[in-house]
BAVEX-584380 format. One line per field, with one value per residue (C-alpha): residue number from 1; residue in one letter; x, y negated, z negated. Coordinates in Angstrom, 1 decimal, always signed. Each point is the difference from the previous one (the first is absolute). Layout:
# residues N
resi = (NUM,...)
resn = (A,...)
px = (X,...)
py = (Y,...)
pz = (Z,...)
END
This chain:
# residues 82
resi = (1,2,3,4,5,6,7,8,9,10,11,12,13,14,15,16,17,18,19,20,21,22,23,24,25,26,27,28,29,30,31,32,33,34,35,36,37,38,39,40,41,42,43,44,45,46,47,48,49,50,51,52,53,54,55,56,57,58,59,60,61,62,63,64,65,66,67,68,69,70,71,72,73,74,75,76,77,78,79,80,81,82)
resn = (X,X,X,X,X,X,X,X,X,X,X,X,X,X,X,X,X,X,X,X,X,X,X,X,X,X,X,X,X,X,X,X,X,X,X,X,X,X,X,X,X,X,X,X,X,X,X,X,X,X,X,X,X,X,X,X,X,X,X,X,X,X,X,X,X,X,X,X,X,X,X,X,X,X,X,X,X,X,X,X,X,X)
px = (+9.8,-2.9,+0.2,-0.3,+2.6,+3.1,-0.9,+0.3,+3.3,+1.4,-0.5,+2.2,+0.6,-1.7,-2.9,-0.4,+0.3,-2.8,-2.1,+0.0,-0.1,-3.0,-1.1,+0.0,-2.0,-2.8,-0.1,-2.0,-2.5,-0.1,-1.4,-2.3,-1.6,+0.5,-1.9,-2.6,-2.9,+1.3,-2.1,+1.6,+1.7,+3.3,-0.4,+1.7,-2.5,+1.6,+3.5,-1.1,-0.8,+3.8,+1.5,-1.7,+1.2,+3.2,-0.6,+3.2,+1.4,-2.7,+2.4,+2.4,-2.9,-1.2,+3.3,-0.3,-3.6,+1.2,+2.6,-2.3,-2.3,-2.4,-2.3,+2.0,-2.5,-2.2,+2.9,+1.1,-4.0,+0.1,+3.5,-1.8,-2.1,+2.2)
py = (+13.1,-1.7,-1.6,-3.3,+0.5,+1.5,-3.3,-2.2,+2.0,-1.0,-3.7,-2.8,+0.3,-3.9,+0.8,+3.4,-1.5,-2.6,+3.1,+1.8,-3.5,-0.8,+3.8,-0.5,-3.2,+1.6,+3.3,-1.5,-1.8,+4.0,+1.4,-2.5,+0.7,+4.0,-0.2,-1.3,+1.6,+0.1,-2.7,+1.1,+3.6,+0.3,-3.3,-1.7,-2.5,-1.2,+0.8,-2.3,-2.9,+0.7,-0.3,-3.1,-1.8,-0.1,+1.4,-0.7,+2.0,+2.7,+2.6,-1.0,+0.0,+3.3,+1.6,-1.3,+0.8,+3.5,+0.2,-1.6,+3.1,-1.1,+3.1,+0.4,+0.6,-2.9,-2.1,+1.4,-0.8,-3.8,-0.6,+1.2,-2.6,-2.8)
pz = (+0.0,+2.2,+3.2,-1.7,-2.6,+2.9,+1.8,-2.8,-1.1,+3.6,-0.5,-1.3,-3.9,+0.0,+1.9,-2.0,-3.3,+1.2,+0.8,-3.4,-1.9,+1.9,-0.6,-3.6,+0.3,+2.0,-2.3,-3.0,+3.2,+1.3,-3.7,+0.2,+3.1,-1.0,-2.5,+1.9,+2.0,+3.7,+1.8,+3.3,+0.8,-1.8,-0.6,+2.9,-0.6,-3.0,+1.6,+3.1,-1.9,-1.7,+3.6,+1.1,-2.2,+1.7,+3.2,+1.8,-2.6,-0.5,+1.2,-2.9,-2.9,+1.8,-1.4,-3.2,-0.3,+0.7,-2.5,-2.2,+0.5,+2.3,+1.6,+3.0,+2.6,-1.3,+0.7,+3.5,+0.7,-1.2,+1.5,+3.5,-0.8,-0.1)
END
């Protein structure tokens, strides 16, 4: 089990349902961008224009992303960003 996932485990069941819901949105985005050619390292480019979006809640959308299966050291980088 990652970091991400024990955290999210330890949250309330609302706020962890609204994690994997949104999760399941972004996966389908994720393949996209995948199947891309990285524009950016790890794409954190792509995963930084995700997070600002919302970015009093990028921290929220960060976990999804990485349930979703976002590369997790392209996200750490464009979460550093924010």
């Amino acid at each position: 089990m990652t970091k991400a996932q024990t955290f999210v485990d330890g949250l309330s069941p609302e706020l962890k349902q609204a994690i994997l819901n949104m999760a399941e949105t972004l996966r389908p985005v994720l393949d996209e961008i995948h199947e891309q050619t990285p524009t950016t390292q790890k794409y954190y480019g792509d995963y930084f224009k995700i997070l600002s979006y919302r970015p009093e809640q990028h921290k929220v959308i960060a976990l999804a992303l990485l349930y979703a299966g976002a590369n997790p050291d392209g996200l750490e980088a464009a979460v550093k960003l924010m």
